[in-house]
PyMOL commands that place a pseudoatom at each C-alpha (Angstrom):
pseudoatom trace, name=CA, resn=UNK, resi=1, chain=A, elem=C, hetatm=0, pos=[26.806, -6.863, 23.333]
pseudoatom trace, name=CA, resn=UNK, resi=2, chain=A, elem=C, hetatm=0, pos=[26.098, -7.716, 19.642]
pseudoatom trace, name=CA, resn=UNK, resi=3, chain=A, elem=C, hetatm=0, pos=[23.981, -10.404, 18.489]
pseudoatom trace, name=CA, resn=UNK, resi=4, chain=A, elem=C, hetatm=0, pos=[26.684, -13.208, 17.815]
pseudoatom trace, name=CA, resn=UNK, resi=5, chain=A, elem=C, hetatm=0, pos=[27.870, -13.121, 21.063]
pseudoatom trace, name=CA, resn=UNK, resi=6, chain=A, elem=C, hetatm=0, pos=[24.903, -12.913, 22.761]
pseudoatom trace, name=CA, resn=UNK, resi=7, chain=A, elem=C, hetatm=0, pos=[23.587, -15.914, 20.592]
pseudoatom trace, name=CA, resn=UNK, resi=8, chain=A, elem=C, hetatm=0, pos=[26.852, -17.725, 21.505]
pseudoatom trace, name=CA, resn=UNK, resi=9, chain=A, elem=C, hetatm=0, pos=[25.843, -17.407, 25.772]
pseudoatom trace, name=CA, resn=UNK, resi=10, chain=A, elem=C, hetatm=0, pos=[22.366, -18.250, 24.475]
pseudoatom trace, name=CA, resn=UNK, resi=11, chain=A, elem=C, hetatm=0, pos=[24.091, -21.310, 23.057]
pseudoatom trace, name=CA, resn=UNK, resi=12, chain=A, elem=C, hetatm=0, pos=[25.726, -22.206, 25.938]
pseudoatom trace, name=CA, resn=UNK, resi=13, chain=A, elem=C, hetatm=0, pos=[22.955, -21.999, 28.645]
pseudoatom trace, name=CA, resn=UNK, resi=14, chain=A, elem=C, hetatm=0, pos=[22.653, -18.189, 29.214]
pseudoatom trace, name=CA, resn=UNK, resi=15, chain=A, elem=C, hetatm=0, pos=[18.913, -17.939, 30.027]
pseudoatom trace, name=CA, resn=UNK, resi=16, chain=A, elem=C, hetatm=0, pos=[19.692, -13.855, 29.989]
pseudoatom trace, name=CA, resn=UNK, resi=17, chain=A, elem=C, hetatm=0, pos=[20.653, -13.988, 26.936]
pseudoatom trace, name=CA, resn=UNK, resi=18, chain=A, elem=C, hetatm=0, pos=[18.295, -15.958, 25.241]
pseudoatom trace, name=CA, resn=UNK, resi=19, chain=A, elem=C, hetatm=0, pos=[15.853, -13.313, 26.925]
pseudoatom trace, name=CA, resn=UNK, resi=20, chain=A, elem=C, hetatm=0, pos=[18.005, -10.343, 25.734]
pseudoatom trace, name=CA, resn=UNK, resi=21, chain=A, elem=C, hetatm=0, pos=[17.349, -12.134, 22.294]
pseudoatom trace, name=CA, resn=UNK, resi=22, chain=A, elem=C, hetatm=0, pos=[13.741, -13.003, 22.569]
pseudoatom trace, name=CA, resn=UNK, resi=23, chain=A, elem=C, hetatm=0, pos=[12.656, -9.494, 23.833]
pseudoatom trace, name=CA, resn=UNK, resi=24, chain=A, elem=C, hetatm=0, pos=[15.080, -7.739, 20.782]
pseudoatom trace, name=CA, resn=UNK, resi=25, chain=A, elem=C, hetatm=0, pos=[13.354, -10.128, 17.922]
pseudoatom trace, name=CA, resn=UNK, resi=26, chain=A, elem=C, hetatm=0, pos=[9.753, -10.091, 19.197]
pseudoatom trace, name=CA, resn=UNK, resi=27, chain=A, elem=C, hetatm=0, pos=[8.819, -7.280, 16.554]
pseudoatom trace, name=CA, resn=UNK, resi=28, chain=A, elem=C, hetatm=0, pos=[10.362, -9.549, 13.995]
pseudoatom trace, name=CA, resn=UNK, resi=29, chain=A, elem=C, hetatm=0, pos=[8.386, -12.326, 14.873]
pseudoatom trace, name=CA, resn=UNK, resi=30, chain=A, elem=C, hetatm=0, pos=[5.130, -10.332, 15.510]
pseudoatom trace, name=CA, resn=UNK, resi=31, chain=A, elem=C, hetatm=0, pos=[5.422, -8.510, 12.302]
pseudoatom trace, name=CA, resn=UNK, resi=32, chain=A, elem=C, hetatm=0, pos=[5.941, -12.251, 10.193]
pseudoatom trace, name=CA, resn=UNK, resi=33, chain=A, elem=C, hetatm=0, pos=[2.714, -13.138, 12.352]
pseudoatom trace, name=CA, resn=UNK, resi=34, chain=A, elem=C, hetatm=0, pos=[0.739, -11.139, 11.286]
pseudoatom trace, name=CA, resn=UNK, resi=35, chain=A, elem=C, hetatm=0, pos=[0.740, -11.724, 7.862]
pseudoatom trace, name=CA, resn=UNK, resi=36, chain=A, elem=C, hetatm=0, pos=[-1.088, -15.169, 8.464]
pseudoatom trace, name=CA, resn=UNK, resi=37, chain=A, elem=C, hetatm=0, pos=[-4.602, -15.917, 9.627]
pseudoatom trace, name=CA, resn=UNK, resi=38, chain=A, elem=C, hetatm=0, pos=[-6.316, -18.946, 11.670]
pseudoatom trace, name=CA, resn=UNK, resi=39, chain=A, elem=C, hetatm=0, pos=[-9.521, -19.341, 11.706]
pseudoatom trace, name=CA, resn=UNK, resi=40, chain=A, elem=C, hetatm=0, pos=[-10.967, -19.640, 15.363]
pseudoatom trace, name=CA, resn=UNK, resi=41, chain=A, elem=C, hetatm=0, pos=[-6.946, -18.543, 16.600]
pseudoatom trace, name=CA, resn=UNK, resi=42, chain=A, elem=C, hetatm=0, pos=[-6.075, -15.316, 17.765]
pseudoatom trace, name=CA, resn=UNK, resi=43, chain=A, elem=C, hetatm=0, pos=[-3.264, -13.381, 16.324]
pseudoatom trace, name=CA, resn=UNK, resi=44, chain=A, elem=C, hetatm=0, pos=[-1.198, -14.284, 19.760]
pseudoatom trace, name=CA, resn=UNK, resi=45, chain=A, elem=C, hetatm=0, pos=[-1.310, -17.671, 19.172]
pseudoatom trace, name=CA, resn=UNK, resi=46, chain=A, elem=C, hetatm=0, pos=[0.477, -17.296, 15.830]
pseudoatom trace, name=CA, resn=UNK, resi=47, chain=A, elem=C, hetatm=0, pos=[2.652, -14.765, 17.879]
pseudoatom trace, name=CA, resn=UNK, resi=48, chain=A, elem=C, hetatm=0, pos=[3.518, -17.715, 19.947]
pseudoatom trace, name=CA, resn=UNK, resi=49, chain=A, elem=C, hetatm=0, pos=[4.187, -19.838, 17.062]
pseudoatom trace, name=CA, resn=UNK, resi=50, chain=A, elem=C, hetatm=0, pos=[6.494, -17.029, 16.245]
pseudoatom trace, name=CA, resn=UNK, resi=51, chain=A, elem=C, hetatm=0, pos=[8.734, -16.881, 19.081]
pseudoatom trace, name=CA, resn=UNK, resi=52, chain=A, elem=C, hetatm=0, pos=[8.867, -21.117, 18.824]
pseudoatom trace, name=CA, resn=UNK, resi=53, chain=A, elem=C, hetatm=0, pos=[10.361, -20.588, 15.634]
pseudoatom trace, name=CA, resn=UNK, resi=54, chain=A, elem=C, hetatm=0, pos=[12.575, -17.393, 16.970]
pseudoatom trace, name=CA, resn=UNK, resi=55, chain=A, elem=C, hetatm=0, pos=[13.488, -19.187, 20.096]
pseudoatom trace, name=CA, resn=UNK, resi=56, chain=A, elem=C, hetatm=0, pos=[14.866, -22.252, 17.238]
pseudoatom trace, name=CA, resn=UNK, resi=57, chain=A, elem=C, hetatm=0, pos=[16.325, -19.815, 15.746]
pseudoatom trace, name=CA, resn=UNK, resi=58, chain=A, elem=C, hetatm=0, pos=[18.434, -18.796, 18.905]
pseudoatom trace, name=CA, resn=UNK, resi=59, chain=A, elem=C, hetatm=0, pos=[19.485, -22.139, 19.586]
pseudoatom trace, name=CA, resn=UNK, resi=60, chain=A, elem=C, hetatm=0, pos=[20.666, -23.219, 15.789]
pseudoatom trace, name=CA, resn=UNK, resi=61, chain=A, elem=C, hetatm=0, pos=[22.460, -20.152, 14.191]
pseudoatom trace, name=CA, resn=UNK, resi=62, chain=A, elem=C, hetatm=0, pos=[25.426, -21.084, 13.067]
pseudoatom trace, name=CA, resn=UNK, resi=63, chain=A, elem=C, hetatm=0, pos=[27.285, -17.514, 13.075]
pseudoatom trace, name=CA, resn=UNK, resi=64, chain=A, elem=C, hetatm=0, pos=[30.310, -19.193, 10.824]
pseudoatom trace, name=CA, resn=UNK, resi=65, chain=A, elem=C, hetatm=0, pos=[27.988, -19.484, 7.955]
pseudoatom trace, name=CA, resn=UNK, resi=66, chain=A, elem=C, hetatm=0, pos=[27.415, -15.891, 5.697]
pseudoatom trace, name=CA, resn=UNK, resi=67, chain=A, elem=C, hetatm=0, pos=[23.454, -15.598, 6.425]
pseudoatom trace, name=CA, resn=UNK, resi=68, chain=A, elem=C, hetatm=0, pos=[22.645, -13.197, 9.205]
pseudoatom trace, name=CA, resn=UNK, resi=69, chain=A, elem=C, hetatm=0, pos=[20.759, -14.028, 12.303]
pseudoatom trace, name=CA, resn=UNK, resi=70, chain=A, elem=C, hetatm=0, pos=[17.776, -11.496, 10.937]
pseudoatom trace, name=CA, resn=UNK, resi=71, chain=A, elem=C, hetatm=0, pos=[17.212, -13.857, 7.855]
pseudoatom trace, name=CA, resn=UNK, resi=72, chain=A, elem=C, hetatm=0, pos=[17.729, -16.949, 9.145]
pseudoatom trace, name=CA, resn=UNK, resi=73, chain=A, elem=C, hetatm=0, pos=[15.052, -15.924, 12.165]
pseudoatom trace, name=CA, resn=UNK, resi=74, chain=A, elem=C, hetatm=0, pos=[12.913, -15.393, 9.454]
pseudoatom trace, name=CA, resn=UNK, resi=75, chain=A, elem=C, hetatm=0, pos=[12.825, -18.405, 7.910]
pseudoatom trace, name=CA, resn=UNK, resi=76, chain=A, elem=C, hetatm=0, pos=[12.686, -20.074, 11.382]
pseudoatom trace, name=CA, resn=UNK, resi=77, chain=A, elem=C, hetatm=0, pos=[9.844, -17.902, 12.208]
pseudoatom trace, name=CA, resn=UNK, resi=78, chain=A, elem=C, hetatm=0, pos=[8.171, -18.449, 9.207]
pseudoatom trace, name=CA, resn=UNK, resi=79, chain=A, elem=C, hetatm=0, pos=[8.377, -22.170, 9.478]
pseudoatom trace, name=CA, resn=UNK, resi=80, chain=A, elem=C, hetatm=0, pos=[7.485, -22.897, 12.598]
pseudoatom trace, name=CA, resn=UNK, resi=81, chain=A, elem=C, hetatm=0, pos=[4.264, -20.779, 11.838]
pseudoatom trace, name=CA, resn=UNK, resi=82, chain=A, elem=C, hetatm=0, pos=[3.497, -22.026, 8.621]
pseudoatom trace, name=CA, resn=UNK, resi=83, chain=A, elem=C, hetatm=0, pos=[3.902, -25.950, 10.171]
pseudoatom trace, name=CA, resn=UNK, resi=84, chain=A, elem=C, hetatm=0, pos=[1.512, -24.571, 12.998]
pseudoatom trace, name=CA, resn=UNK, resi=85, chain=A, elem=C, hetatm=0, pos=[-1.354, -23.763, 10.524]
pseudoatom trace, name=CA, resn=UNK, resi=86, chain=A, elem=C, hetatm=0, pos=[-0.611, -27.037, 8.706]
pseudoatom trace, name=CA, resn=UNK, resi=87, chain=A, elem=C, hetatm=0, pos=[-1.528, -28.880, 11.878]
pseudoatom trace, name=CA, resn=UNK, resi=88, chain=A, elem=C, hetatm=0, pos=[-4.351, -26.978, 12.481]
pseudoatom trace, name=CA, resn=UNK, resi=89, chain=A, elem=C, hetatm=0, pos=[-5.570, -27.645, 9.188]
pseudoatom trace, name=CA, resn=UNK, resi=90, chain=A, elem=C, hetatm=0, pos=[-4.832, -31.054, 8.835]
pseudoatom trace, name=CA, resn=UNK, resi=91, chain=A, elem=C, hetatm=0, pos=[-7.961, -33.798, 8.768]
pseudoatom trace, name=CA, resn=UNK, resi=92, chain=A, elem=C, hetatm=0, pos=[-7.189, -34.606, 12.697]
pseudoatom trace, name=CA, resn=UNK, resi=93, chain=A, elem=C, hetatm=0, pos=[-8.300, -30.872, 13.286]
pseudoatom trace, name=CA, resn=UNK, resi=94, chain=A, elem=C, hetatm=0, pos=[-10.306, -29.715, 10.208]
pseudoatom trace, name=CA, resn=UNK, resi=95, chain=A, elem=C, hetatm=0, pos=[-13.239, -29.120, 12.766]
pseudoatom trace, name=CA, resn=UNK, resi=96, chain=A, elem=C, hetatm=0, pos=[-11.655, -26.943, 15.610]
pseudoatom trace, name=CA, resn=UNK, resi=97, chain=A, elem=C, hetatm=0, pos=[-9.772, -24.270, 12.558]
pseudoatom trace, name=CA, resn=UNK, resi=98, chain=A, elem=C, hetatm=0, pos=[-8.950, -23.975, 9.192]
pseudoatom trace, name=CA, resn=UNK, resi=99, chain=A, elem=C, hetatm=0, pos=[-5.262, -21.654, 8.411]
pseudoatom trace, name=CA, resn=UNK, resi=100, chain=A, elem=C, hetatm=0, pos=[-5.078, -19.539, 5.031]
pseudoatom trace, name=CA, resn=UNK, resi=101, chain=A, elem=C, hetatm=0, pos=[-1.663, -17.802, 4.742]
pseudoatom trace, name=CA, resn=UNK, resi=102, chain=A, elem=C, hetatm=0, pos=[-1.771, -13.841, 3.492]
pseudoatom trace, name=CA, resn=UNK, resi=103, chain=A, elem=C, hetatm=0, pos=[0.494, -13.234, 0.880]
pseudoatom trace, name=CA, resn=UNK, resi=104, chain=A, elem=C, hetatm=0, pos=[3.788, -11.338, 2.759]
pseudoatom trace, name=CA, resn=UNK, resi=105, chain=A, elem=C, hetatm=0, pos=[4.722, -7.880, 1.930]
pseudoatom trace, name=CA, resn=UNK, resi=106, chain=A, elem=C, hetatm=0, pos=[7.759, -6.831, 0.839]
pseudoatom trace, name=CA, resn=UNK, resi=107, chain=A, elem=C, hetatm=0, pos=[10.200, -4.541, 2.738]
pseudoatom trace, name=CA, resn=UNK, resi=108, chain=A, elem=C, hetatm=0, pos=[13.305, -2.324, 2.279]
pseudoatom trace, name=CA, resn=UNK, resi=109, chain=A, elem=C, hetatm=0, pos=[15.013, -4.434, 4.473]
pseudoatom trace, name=CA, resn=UNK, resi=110, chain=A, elem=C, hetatm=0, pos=[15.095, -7.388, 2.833]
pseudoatom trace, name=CA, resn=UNK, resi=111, chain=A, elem=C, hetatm=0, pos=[17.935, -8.900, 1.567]
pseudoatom trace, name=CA, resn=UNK, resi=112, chain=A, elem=C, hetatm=0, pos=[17.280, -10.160, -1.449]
pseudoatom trace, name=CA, resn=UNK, resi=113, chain=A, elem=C, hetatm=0, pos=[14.310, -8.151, -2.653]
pseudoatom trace, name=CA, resn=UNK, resi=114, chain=A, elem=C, hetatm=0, pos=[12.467, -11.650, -3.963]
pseudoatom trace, name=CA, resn=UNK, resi=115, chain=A, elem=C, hetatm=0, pos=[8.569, -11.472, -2.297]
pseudoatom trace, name=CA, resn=UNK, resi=116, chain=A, elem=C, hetatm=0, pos=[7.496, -14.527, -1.500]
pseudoatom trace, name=CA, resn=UNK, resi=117, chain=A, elem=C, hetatm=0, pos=[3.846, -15.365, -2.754]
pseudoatom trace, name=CA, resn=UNK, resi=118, chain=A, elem=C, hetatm=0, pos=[1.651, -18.142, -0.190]
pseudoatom trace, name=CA, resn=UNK, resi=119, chain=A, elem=C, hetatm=0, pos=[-0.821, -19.645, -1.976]
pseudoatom trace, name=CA, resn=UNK, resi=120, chain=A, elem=C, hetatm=0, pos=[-3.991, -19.307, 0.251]
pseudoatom trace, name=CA, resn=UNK, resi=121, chain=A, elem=C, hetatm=0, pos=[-5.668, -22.787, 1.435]
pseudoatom trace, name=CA, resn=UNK, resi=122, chain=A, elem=C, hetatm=0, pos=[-8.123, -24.155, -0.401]
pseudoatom trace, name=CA, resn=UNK, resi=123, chain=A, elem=C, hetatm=0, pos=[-9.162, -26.605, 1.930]
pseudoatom trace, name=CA, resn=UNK, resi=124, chain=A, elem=C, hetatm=0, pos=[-12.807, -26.046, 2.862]
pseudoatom trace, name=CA, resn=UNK, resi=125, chain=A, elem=C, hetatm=0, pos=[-13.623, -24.290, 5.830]
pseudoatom trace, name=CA, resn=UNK, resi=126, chain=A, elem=C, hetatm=0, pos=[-16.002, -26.280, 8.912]
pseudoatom trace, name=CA, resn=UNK, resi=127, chain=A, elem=C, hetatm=0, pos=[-18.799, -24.100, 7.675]
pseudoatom trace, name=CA, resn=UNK, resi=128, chain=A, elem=C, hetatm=0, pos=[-18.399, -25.042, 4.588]
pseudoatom trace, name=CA, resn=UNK, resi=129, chain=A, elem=C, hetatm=0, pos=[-18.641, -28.816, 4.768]
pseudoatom trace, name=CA, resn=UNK, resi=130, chain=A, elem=C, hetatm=0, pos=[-22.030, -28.118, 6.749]
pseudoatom trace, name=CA, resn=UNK, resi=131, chain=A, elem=C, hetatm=0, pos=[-23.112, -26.410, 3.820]
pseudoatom trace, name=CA, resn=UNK, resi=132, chain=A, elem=C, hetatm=0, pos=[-22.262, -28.669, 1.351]
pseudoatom trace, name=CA, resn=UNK, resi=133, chain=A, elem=C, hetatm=0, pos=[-23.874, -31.623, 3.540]
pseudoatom trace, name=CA, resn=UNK, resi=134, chain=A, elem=C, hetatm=0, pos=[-26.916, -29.851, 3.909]
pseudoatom trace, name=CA, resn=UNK, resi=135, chain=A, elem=C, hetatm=0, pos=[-27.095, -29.524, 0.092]
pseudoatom trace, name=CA, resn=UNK, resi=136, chain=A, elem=C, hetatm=0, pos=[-26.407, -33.201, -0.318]
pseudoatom trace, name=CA, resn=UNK, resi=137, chain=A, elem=C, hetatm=0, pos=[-29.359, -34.425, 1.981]
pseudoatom trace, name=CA, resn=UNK, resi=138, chain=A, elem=C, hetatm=0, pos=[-31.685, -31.885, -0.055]
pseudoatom trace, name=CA, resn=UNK, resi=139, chain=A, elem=C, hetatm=0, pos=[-30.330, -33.507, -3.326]
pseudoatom trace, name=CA, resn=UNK, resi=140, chain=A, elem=C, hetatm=0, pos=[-30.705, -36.633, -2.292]
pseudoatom trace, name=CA, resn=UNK, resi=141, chain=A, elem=C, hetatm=0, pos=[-34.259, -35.907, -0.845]
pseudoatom trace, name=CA, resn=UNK, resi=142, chain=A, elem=C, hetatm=0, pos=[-35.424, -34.482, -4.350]
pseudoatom trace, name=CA, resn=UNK, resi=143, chain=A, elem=C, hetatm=0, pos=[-34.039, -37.085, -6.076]
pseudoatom trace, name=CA, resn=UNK, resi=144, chain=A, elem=C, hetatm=0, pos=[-35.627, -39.583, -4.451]
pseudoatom trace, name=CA, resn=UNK, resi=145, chain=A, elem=C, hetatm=0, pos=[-39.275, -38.052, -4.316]
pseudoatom trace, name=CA, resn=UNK, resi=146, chain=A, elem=C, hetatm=0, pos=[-38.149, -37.664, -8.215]
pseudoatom trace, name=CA, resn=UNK, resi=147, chain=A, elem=C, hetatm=0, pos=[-37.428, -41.457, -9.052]
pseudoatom trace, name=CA, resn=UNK, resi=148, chain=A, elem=C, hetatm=0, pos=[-39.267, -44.657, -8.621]
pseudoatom trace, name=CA, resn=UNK, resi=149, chain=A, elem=C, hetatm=0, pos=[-38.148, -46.908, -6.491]
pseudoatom trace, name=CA, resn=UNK, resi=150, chain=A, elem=C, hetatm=0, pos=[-36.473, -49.289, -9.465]
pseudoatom trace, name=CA, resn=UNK, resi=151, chain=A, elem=C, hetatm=0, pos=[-35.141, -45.861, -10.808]
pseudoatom trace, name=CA, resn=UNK, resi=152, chain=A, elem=C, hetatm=0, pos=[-33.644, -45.170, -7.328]
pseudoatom trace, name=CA, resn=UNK, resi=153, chain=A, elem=C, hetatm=0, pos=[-32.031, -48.559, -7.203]
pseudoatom trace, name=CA, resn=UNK, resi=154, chain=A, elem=C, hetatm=0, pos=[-30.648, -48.940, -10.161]
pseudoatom trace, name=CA, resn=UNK, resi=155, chain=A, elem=C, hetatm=0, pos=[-28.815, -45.297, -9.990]
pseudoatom trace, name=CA, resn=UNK, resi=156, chain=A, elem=C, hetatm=0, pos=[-27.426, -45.972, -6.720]
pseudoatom trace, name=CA, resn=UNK, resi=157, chain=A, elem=C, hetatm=0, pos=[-26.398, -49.504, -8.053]
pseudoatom trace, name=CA, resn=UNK, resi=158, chain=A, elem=C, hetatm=0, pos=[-24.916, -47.292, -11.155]
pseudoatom trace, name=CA, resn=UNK, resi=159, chain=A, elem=C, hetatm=0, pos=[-23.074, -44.803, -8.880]
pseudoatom trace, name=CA, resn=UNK, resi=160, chain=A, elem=C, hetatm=0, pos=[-21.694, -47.468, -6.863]
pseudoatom trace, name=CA, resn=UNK, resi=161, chain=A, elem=C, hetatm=0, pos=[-19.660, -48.688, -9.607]
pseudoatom trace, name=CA, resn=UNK, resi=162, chain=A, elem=C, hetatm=0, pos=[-21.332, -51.341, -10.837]
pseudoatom trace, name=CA, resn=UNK, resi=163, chain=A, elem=C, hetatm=0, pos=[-21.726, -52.720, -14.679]
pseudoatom trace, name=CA, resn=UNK, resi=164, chain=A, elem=C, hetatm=0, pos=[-24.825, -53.579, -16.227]
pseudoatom trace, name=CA, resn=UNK, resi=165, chain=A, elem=C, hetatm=0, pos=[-24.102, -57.428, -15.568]
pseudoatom trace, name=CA, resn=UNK, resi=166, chain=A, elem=C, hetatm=0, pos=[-24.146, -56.508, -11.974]
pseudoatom trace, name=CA, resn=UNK, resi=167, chain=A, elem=C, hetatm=0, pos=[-26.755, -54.292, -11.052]
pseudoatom trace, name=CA, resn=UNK, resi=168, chain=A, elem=C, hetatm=0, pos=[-29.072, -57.128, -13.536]
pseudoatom trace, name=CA, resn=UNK, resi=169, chain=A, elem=C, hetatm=0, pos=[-28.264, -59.717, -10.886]
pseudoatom trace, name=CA, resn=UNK, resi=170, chain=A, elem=C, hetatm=0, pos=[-28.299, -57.311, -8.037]
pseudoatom trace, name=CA, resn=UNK, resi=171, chain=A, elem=C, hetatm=0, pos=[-31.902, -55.670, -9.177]
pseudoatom trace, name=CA, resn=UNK, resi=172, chain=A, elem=C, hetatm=0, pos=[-33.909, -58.711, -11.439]
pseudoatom trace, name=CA, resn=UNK, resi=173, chain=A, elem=C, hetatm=0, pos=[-33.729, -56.226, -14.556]
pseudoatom trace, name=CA, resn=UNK, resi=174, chain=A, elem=C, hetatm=0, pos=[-32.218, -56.754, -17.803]
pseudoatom trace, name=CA, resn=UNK, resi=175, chain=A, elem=C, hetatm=0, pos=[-29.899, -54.780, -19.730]
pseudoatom trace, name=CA, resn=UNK, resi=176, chain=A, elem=C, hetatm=0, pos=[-32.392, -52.988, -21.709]
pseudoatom trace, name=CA, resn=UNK, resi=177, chain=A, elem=C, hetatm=0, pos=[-34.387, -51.639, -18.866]
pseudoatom trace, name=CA, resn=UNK, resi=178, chain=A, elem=C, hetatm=0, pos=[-31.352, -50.669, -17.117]
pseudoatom trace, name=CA, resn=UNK, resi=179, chain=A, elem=C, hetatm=0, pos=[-30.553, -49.267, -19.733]
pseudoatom trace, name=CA, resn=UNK, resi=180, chain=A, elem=C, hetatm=0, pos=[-33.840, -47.436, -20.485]
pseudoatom trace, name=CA, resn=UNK, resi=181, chain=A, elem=C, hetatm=0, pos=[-34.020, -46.906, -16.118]
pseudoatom trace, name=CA, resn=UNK, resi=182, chain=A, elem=C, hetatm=0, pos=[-30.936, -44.853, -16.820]
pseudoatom trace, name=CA, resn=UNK, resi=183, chain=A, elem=C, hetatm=0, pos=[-32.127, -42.611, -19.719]
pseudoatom trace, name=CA, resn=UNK, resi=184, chain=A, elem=C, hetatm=0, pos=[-35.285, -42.128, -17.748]
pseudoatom trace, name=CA, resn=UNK, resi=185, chain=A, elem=C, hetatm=0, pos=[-33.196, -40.876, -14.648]
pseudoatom trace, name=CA, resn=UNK, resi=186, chain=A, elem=C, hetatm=0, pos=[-30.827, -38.289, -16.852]
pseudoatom trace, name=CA, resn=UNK, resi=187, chain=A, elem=C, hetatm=0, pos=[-34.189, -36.265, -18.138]
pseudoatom trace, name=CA, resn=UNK, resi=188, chain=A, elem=C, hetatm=0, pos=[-35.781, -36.701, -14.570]
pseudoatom trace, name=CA, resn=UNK, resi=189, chain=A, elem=C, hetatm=0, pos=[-32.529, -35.208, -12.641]
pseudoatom trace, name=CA, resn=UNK, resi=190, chain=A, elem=C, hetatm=0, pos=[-31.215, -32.801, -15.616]
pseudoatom trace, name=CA, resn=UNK, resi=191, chain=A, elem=C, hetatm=0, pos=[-33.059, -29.806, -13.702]
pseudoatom trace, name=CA, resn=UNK, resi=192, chain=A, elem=C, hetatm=0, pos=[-30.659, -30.236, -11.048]
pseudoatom trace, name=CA, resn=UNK, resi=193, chain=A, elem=C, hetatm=0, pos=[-27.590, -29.414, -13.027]
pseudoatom trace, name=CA, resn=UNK, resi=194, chain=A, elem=C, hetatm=0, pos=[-29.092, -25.614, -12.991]
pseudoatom trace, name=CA, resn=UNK, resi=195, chain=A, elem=C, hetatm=0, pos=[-30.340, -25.729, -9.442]
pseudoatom trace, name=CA, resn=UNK, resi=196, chain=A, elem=C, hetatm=0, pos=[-27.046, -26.898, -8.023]
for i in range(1, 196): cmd.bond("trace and resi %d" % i, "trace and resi %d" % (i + 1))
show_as sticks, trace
zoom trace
């Protein structure tokens, strides 16, 4: 039985079909896997995703149209992964995995010979934020065992957003010691443009 008839019983409520269908395309669908990777996934879990997007696939193919069911699996596959990762990845989950997409391969087979290039994510990764917040409680340590206390007020006043006007009200200083404050804290913190 060839594929658009088989697709057609699939269509209409043939559970042995859809089978016949899922067990045929499962290379496809591994083989699209496997050029992705999620951090703290396995490779069946994209798999998974995989036969989602083949089982879509199944159930959508409109055999009237001139695509074949190969290429428009493909895309389903490819989709349903790709919308996977982006879950994973998204701020809700940042902290159980982070997805970055290999760049797919080209094959003989294809249709239209175009490769398609996936830009990698460039999203930081769970150990990367604990990094970066262990640098910031350092640099915030050093700086203030660097400044006085005014110092330290008036740059977080500055950093805040404030104007002059405002962090003289909010601090009892005028302009020109703010002003002088801030000069002082530049030279005292300019080491720490080389040290981070």
């Amino acid at each position: 039985m060839n594929d658009e008839k088989l697709i057609e019983l699939a269509q209409n409520g043939d559970g042995n079909a859809v089978n016949t269908l899922l067990i045929k395309y499962k290379s496809l669908a591994s083989k699209i896997a496997r050029s992705y990777f999620l951090t703290g996934g396995d490779i069946e879990d994209i798999i998974q995703e995989g036969m989602i997007g083949l089982y879509k696939a199944i159930m959508h193919f409109n055999t009237s149209k001139n695509a074949s069911f190969t290429t428009f699996a493909s895309i389903c596959i490819k989709n349903q992964i790709q919308s996977a990762i982006k879950v994973a990845s998204s701020d809700k989950n940042k902290a159980l995995s982070s997805a970055l997409p290999i760049a797919e391969q080209v094959d003989d087979d294809d249709e239209d010979g175009e490769v398609e290039i996936i830009i990698p994510s460039l999203l930081p990764s769970p150990d990367d934020k604990v990094i970066s917040k262990e640098h910031l409680k350092e640099i915030a340590t050093i700086i203030k065992k660097t400044l006085s206390d005014m110092e330290y007020k008036v740059l977080y006043l500055y950093l805040k957003g404030y104007n002059y006007d405002e962090i003289s009200k909010a601090s009892g200083l005028n302009k020109k010691s703010i002003d002088n404050a801030l000069t002082r804290i530049k030279s005292k913190l300019a080491f720490l443009k080389d040290e981070y």
